[in-house]
N, C-alpha and C positions, 0 to 999 in steps of 0.2 A: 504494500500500500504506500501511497503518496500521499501527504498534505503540504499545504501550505496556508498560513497566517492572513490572507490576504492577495490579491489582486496585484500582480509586480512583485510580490516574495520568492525568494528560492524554493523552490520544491523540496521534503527532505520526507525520507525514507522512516516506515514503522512496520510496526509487526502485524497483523490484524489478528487478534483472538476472535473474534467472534460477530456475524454480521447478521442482523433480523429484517426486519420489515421495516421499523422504525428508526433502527440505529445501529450502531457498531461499537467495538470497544475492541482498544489497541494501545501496545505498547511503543515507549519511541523515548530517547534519549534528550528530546527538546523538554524542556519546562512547559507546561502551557497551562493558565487558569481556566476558571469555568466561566463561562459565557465568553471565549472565543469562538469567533467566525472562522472556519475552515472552509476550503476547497480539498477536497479530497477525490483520489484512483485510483481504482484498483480493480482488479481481472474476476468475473466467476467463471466456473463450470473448468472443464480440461480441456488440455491440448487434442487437439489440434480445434477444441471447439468454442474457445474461449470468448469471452465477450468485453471490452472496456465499460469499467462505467464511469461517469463522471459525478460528484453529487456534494451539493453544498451541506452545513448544517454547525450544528456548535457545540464545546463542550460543558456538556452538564452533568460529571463526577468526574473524580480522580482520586487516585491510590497511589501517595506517595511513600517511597520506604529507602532504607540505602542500596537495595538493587534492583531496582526497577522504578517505572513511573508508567501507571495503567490509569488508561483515560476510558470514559464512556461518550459518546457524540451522538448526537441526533443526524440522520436524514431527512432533511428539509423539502429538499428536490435532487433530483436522479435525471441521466440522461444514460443512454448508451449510445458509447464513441466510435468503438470499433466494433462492428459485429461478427457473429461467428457466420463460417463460410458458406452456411444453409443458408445466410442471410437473417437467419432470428435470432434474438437475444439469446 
């Protein structure tokens, strides 16, 4: 997975534990509070059948400790960027 802070931010790499309907939760080495805005990306389904998604939303929890930092975020809105080669999501 990809997020980033904002519009013009680096992109920066995380982990994703776990992705629902509503939201996802993921680890990542950045600090980030709750009620930031993200951009986030990141691939479902398998090779060779995979699909991009792109999808805005913000975080509201975190788990901080001395080794790790687990965040929870909402999906706001969803797109798919790249689709799989049947052409469906």
């Amino acid at each position: 997975m990809l997020f980033r802070a904002g519009a013009g931010e680096r992109w920066r790499k995380a982990r994703t534990l776990g992705i629902g309907r509503d939201g996802l939760s993921f680890s990542s080495r950045n600090k980030l509070t709750i009620g930031t805005l993200l951009d986030m990306r990141f691939f479902v389904g398998r090779k060779p059948m995979q699909s991009e998604v792109e999808c805005r939303g913000r975080i509201v929890r975190q788990k901080l400790d001395r080794t790790a930092r687990t965040y929870a975020a909402t999906i706001d809105s969803y797109r798919f960027t790249r689709m799989a080669p049947s052409g469906r999501p």
